[in-house]
Backbone bond lengths (Angstrom), bond angles and torsions (degrees), N, CA, C in turn:
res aa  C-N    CA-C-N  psi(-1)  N-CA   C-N-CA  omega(-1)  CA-C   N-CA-C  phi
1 X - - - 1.468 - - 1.519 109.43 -
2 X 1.517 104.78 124.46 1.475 85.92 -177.29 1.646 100.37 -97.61
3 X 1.565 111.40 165.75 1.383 126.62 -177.26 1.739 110.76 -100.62
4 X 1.269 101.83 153.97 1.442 103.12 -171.78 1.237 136.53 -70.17
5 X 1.574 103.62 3.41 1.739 128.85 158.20 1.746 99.68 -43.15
6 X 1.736 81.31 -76.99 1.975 98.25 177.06 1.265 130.57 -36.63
7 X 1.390 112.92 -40.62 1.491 111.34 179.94 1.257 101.11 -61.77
8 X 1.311 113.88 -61.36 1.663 125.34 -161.31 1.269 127.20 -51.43
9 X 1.495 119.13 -1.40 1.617 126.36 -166.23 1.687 82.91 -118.74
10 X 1.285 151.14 -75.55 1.376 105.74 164.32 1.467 164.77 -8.07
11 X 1.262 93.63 -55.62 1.672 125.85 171.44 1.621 105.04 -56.48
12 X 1.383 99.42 -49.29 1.794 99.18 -171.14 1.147 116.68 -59.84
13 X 1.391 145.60 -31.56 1.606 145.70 176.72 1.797 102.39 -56.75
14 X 1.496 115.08 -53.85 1.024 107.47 -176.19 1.858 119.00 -77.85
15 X 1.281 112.69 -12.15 1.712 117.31 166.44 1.257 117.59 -80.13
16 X 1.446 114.90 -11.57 1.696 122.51 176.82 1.286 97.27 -79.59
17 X 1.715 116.10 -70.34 1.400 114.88 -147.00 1.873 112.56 -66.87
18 X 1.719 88.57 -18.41 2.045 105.63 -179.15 1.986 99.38 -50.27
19 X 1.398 89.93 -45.34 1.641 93.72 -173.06 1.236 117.50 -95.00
20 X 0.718 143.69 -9.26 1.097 159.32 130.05 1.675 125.35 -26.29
21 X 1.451 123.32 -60.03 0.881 156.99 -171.94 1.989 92.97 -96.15
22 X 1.713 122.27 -5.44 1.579 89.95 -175.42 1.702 63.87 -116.93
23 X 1.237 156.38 -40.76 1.176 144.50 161.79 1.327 132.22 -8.93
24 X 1.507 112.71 -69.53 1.942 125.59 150.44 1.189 102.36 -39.32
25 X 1.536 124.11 -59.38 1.472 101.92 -167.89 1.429 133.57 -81.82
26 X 1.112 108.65 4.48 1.861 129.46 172.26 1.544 105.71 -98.15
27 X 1.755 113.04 -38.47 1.759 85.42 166.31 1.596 115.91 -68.07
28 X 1.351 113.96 -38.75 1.588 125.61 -168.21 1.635 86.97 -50.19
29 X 1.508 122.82 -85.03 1.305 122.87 167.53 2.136 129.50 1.13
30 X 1.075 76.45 -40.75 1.827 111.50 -167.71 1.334 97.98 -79.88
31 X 1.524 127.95 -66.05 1.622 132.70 178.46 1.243 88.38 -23.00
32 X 1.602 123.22 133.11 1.309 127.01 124.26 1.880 142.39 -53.54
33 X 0.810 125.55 136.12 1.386 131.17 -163.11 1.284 81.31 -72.35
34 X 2.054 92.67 126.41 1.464 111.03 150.24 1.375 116.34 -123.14
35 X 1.544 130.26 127.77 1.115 122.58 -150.29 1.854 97.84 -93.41
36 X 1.558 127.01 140.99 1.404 132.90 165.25 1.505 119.33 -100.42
37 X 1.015 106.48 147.40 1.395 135.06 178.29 1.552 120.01 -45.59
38 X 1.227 105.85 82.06 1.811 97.83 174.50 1.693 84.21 111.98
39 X 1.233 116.88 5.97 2.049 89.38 163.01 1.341 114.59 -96.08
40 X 1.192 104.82 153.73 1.483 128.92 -150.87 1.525 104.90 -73.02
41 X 1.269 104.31 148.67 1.722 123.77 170.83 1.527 119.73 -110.02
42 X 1.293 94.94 -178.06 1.575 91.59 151.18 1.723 141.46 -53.35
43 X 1.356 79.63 -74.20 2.021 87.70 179.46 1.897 103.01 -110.06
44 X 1.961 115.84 -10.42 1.607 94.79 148.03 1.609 95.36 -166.29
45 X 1.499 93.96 -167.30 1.777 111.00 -160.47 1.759 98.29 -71.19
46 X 1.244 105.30 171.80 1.737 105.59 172.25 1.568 115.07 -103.66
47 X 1.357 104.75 99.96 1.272 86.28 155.74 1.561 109.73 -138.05
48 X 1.469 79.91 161.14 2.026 95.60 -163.00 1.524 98.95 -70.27
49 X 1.486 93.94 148.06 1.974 102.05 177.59 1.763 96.67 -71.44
50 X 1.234 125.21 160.44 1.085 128.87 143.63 1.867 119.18 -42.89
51 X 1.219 110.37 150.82 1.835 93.12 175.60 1.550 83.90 -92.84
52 X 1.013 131.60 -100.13 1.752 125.51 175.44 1.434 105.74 32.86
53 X 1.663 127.26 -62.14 1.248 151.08 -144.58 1.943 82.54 -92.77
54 X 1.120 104.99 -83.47 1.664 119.92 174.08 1.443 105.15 -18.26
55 X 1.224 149.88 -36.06 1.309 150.87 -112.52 1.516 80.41 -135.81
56 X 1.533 109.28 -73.71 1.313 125.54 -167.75 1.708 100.77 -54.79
57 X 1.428 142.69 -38.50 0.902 137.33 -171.52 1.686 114.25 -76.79
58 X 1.138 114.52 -52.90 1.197 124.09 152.71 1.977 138.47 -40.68
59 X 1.235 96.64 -33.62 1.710 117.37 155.08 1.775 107.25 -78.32
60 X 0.948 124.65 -64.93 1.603 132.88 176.95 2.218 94.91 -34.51
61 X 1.084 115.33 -79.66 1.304 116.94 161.71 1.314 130.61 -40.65
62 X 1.058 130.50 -20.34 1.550 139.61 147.26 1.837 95.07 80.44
63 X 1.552 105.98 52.55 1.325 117.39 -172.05 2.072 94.91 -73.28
64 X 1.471 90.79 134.84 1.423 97.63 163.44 1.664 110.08 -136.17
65 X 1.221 101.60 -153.60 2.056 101.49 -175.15 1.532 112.21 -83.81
66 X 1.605 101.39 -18.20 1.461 112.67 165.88 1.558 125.05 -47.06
67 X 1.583 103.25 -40.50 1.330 98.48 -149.07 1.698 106.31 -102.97
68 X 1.134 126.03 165.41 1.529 125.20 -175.16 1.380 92.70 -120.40
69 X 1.808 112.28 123.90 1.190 108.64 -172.19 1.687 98.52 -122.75
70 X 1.186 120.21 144.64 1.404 147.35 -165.95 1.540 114.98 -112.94
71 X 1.684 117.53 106.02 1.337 104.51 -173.39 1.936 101.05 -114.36
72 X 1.217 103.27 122.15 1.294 97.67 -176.46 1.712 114.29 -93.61
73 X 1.009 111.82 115.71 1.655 134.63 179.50 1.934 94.21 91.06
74 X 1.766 93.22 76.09 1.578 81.27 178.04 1.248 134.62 -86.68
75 X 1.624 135.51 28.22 1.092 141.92 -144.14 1.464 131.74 -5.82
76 X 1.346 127.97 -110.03 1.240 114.22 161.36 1.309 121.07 -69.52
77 X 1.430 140.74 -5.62 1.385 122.40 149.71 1.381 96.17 133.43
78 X 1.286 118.44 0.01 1.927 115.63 -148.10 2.205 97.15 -74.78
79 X 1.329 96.51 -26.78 1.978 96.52 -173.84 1.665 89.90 -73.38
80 X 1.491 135.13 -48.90 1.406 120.56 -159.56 1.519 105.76 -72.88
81 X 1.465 119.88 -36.77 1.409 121.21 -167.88 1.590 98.28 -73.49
82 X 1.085 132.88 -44.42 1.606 132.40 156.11 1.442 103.31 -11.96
83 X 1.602 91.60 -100.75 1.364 101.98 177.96 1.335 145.27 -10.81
84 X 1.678 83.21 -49.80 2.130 102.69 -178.06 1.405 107.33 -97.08
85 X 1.355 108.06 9.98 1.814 101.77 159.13 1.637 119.20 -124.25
86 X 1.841 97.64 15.64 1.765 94.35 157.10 1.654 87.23 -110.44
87 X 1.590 133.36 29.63 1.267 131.81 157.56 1.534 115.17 61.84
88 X 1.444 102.25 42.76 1.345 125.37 134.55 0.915 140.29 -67.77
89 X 1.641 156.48 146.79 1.276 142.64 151.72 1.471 104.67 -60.71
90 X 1.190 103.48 138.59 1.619 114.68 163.36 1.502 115.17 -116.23
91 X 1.272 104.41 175.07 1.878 116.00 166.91 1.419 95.21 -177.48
92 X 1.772 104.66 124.50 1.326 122.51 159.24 1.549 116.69 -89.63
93 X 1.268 118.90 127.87 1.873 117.68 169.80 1.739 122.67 -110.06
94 X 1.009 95.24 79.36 1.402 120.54 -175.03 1.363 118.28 -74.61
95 X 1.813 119.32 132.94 1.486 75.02 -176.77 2.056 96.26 -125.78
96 X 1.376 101.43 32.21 1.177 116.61 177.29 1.862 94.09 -108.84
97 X 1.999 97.87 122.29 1.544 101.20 -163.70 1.782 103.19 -75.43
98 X 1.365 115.92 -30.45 1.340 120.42 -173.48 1.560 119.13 -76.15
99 X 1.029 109.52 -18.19 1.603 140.17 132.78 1.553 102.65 -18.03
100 X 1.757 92.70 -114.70 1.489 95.34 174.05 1.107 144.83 -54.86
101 X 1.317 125.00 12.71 1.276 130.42 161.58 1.824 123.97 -85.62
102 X 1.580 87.48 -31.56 1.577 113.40 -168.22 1.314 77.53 -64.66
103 X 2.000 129.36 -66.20 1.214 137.07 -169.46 1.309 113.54 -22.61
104 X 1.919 107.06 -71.46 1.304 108.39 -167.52 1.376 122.07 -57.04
105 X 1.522 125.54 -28.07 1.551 144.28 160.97 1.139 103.68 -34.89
106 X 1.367 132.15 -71.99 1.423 141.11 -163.79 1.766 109.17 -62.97
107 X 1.572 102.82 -40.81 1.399 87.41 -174.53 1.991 104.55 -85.53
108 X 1.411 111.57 -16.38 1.453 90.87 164.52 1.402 120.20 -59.00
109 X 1.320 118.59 -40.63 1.549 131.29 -156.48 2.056 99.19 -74.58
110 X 1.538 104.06 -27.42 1.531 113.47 160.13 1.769 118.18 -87.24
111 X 0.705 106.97 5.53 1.740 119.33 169.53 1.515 96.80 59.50
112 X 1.601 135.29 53.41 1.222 121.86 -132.25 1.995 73.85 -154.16
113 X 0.924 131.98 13.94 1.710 124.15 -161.19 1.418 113.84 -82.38
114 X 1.953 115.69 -35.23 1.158 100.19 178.68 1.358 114.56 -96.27
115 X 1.466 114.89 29.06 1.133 94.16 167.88 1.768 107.62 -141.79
116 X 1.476 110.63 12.36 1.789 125.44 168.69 1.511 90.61 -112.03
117 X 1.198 100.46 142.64 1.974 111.77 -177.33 1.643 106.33 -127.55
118 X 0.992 152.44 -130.09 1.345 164.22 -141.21 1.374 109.62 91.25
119 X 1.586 100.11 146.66 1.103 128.61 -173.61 1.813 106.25 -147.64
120 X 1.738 112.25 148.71 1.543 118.90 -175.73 1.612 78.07 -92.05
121 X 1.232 115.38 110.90 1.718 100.57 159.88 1.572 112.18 -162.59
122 X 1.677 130.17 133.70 1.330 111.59 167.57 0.966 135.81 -55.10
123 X 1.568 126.04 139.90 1.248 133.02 -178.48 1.681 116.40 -58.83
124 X 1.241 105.28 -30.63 1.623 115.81 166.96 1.096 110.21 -64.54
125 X 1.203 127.96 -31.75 1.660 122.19 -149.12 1.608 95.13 -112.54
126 X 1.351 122.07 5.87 1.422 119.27 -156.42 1.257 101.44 -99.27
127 X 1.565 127.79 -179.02 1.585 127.90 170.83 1.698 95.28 -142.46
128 X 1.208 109.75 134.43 1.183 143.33 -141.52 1.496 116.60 -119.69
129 X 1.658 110.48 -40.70 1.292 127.36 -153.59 1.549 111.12 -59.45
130 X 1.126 120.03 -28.28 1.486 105.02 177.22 1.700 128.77 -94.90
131 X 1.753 107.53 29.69 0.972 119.89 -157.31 2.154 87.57 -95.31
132 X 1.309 109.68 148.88 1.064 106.96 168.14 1.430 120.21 -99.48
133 X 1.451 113.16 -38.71 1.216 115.69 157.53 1.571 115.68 -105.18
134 X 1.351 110.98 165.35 1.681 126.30 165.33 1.462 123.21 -143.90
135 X 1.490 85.47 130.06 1.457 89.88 -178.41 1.363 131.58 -131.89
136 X 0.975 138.90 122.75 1.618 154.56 -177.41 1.707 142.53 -90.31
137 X 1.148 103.89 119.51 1.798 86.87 158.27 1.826 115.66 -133.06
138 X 1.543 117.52 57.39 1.234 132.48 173.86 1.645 116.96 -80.43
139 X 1.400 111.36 -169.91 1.520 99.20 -172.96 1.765 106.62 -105.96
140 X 0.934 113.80 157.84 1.563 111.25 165.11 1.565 136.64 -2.75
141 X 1.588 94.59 -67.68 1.594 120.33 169.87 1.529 122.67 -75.85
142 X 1.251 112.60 -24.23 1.599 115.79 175.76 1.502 84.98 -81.05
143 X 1.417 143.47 -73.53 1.479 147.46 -171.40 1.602 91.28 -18.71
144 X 1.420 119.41 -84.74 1.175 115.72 -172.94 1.453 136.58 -56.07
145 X 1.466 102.53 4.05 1.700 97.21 179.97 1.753 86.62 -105.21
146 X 1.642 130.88 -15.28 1.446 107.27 155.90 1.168 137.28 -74.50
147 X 1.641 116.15 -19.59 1.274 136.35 -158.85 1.762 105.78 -52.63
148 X 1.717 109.04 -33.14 1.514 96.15 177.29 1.522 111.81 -61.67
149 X 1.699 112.94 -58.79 1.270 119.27 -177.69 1.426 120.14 -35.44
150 X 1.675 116.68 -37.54 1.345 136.05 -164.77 1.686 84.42 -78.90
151 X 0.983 138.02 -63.54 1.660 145.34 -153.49 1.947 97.56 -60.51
152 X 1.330 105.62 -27.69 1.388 98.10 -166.84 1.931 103.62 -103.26
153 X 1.162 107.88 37.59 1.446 118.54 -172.92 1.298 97.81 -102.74
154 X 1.192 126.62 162.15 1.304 125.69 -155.12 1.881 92.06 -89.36
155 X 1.584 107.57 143.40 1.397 111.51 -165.79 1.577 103.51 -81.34
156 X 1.484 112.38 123.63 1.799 131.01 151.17 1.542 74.87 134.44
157 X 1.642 137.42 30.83 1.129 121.93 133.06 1.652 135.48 -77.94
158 X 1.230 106.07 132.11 1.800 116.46 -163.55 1.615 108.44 -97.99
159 X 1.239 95.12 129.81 1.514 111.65 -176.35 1.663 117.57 -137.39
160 X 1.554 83.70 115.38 1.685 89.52 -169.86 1.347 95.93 -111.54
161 X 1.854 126.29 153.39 1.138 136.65 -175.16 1.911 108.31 -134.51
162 X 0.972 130.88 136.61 1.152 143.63 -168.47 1.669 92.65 -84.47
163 X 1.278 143.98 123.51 0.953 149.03 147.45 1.689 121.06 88.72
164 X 1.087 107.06 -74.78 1.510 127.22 177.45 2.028 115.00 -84.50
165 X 1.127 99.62 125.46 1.635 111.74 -176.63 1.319 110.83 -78.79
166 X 1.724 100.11 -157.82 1.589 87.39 -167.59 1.775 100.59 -127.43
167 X 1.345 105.11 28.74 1.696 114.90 -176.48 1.464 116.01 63.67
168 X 1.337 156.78 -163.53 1.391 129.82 -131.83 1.604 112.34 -76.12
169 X 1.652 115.67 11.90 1.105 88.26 166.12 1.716 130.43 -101.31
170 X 1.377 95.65 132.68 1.651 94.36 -145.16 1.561 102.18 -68.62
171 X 1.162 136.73 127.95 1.605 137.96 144.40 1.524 124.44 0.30
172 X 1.243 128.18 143.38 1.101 104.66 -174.31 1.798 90.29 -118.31
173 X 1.140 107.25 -19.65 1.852 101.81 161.61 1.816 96.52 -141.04
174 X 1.191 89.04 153.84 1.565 113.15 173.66 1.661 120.34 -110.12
175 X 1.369 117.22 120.50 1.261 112.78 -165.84 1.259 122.97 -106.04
176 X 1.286 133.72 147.90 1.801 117.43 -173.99 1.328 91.55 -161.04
177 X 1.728 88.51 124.07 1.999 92.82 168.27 1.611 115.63 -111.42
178 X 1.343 127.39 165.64 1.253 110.31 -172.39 1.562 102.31 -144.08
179 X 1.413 106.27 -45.54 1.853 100.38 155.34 1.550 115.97 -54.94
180 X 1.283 96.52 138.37 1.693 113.33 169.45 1.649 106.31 45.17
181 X 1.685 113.78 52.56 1.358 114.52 165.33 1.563 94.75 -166.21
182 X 1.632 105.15 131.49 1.567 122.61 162.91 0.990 114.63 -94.14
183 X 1.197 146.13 -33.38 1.048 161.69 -140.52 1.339 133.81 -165.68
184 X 1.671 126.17 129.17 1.233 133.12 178.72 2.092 99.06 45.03
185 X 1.893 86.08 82.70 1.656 81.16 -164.89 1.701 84.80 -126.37
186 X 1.358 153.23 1.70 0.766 160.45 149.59 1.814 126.29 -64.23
187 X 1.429 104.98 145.28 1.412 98.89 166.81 2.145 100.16 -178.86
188 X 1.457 83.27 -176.39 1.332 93.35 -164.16 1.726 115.49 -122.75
189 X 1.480 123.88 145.93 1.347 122.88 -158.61 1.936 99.65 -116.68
190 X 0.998 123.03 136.53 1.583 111.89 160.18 1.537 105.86 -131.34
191 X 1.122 107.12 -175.68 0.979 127.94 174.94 2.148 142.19 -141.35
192 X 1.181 110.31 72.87 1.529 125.15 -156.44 1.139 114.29 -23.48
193 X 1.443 127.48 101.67 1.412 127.09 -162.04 1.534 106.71 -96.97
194 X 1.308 98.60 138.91 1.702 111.74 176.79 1.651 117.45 -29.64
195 X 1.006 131.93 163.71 1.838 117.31 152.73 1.654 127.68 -108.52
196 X 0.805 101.81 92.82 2.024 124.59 -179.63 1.580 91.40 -55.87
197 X 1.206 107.15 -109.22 1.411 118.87 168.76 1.435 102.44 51.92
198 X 1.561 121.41 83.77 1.721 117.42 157.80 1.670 88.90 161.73
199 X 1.759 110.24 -147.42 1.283 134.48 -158.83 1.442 102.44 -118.53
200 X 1.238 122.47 107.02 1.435 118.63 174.59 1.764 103.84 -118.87
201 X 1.956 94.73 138.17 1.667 102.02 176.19 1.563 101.12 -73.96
202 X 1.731 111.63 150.81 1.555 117.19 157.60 1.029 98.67 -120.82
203 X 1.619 118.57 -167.77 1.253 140.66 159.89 1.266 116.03 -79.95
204 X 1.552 116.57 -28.41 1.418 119.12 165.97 1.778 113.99 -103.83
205 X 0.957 111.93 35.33 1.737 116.49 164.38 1.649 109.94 110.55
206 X 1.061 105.53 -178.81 1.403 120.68 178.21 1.563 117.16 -63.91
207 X 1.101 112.14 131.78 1.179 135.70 -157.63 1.705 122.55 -107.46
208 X 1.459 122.56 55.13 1.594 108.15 -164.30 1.471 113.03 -90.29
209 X 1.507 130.19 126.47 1.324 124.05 165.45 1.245 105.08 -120.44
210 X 1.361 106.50 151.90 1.518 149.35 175.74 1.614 108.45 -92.67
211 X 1.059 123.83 155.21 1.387 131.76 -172.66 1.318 120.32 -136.62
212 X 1.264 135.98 138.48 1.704 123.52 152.11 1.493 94.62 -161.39
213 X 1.733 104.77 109.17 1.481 114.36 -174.91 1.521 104.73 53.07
214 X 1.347 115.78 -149.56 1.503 120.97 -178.24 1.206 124.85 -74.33
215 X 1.857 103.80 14.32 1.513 90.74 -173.43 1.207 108.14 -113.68
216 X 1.480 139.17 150.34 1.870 137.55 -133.56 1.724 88.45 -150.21
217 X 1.711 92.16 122.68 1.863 100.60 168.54 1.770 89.55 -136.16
218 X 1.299 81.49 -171.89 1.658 100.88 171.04 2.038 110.14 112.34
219 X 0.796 101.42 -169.25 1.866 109.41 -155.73 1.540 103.60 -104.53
220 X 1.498 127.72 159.57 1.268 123.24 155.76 1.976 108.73 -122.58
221 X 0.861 126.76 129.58 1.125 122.96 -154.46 1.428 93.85 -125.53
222 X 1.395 111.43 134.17 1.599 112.32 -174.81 1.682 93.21 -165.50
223 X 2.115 117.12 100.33 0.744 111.87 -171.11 1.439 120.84 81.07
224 X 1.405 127.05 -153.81 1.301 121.64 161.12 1.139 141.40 -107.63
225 X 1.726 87.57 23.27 1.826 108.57 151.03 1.658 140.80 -70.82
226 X 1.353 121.19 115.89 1.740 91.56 -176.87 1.328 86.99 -121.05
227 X 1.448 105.84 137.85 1.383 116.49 -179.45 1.713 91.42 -108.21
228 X 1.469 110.64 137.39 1.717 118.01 169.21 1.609 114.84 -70.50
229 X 0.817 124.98 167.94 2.047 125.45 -166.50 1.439 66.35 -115.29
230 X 1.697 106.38 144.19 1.392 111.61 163.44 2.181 89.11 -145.51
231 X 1.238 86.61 172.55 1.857 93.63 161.44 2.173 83.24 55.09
232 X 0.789 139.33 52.76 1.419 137.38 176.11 1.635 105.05 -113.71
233 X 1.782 97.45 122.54 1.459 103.37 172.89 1.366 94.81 -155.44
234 X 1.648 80.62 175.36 1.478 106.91 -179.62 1.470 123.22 -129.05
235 X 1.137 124.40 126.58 1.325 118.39 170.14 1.332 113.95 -121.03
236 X 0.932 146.92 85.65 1.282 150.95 167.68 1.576 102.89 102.22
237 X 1.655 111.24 -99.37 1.055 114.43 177.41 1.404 111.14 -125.26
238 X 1.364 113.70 24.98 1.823 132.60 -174.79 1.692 85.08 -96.58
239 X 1.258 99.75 131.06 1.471 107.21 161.98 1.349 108.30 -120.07
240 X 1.644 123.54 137.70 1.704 122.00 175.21 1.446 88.44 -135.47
241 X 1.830 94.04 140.47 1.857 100.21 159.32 1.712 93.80 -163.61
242 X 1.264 90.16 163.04 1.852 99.22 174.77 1.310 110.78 -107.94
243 X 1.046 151.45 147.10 1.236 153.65 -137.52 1.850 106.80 -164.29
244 X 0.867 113.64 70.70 1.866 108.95 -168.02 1.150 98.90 84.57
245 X 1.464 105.61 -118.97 1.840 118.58 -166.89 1.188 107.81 -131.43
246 X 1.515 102.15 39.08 1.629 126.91 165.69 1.472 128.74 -139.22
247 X 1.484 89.12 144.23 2.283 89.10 -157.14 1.695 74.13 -118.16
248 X 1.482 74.13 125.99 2.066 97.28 168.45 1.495 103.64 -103.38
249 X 1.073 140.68 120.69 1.619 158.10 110.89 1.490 123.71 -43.50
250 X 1.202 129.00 126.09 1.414 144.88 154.59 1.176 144.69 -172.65
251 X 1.457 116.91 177.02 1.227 106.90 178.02 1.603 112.10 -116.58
252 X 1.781 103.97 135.77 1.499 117.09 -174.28 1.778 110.41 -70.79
253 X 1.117 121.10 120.13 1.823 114.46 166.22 1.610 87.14 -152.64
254 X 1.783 85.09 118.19 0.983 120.04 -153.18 1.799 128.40 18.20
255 X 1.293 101.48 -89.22 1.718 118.81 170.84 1.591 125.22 -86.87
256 X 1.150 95.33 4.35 1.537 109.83 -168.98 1.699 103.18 -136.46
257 X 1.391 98.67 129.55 1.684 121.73 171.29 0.972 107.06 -100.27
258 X 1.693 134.82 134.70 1.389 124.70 141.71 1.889 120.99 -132.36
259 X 0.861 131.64 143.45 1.369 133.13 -149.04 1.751 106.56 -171.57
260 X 1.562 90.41 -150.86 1.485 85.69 -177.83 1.908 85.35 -151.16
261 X 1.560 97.56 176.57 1.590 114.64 -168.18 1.649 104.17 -128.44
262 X 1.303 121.27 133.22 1.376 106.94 171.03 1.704 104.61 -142.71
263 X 1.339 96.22 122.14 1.694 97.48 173.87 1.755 102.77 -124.74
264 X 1.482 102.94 119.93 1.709 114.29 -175.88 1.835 88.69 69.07
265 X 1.269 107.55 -155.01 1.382 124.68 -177.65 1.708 114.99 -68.72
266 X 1.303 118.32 1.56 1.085 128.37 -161.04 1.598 134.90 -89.89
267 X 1.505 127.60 55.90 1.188 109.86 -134.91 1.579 118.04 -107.61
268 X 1.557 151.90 155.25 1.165 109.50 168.82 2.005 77.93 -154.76
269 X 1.454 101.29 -167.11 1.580 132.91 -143.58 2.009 76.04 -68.65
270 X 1.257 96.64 148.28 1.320 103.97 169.49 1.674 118.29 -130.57
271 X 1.211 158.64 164.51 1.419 144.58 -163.59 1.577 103.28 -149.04
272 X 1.458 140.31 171.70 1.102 141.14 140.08 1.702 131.18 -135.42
273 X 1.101 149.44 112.40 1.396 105.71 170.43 1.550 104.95 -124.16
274 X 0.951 103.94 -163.46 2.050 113.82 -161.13 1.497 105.39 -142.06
275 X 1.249 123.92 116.32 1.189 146.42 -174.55 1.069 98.38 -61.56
276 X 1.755 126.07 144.01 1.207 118.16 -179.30 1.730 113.92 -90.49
């Protein structure tokens, strides 16, 4: 018969290594998440913007405390905490959770929390619309499968992208830093242009514009004159075009233009509206 001395000197190798083995796995547990270079996401790899780049993108946008800026795929957080310490609202949408946690860390440790946010959430699945600015570092082809969503944001919203554009729609500034950046030091600025696009009445005739992004063509027809739209843009909700030997100015809300007209020194009240 053995006595319970005996049992017990067996038993002990395997009660050491049990704790032992739940020990390792509570410090491992314990490591804080540090995120590396080139691990994988959802729709791409991580890599951190330059701050240099961050800075510059954020100046290009003419970010102030006014504006609520929106970084979609914010990794460790470094574009929102920017933002929320020239006293902006921010929000990162991350959809890596160890991510946003690391995020919210950083912006406590920047005293920057109530006003940088994060969220685990897809960028597809997300809503966006009350963002004044947007900002990015995705690839080409993801850019363009937002670009509709982005187009239907309310117009004189600014959207800057770290590297990669948004395919024919052309930039309206191009950015490049060269102090304090090796790498991925470029990027691109737009600006959400109103939607013209149809038949608008004037006082001087019919009015048709054409559209593609901010750039504005089409005829003014008054009588059995058609004058071609030339010099036609858009910036937000500023509309400019020349029309004969007349430069139209205004501002787009919604169906209705109002501005002014100047041919030679001559200028007076100008109107538009758009048939529904």
């Amino acid at each position: 018969m053995m006595s319970l001395q005996s049992l017990s000197r067996p038993l002990a190798a395997p009660c050491i290594a049990a704790v032992l083995c739940s020990t390792i796995a509570f410090a491992q547990q314990a490591q804080p998440f540090e995120p590396q270079v080139g691990q994988a996401g959802k729709d791409v790899i991580w890599v951190p913007t330059p701050q240099a780049l961050v800075d510059r993108m954020l100046d290009t946008a003419k970010v102030t405390a006014n504006d609520f800026v929106i970084d979609l795929g914010s990794g460790d957080g470094r574009m929102v905490i920017t933002a929320a310490k020239r006293g902006a609202r921010a929000h990162g949408i991350e959809y890596n959770p160890d991510m946003v946690e690391l995020s919210k860390r950083n912006a406590a440790k920047e005293g920057v929390s109530e006003r940088a946010t994060f969220e685990k959430a897809d960028i597809f699945e997300s809503d966006f619309s009350k963002a004044t600015v947007i900002t990015m570092f995705l690839l080409t082809d993801i850019n363009r499968r937002l670009r509709p969503k982005i187009l239907d944001l309310k117009p004189g919203t600014r959207v800057v992208s770290n590297t990669f554009d948004m395919g024919d729609w052309q930039a309206d500034e191009n950015i490049q830093v060269s102090e304090g950046c090796t790498s991925y030091c470029r990027g691109y600025f737009w600006i959400v242009p109103a939607k013209v696009e149809g038949t608008w009445k004037t006082p001087n005739g019919d009015l048709t514009l054409e559209q593609k992004y901010q750039v504005v063509s089409g005829t003014l027809k008054s009588g059995n004159v058609v004058a071609p739209i030339v010099d036609g843009k858009l910036v937000g909700d500023q509309i400019t075009f020349t029309a004969g030997a007349t430069v139209y100015t205004g501002k787009v809300d919604g169906n209705a233009i109002e501005g002014t007209s100047r041919t030679g020194e001559k200028k007076e009240a100008w109107k538009a509206t758009r048939g529904s």
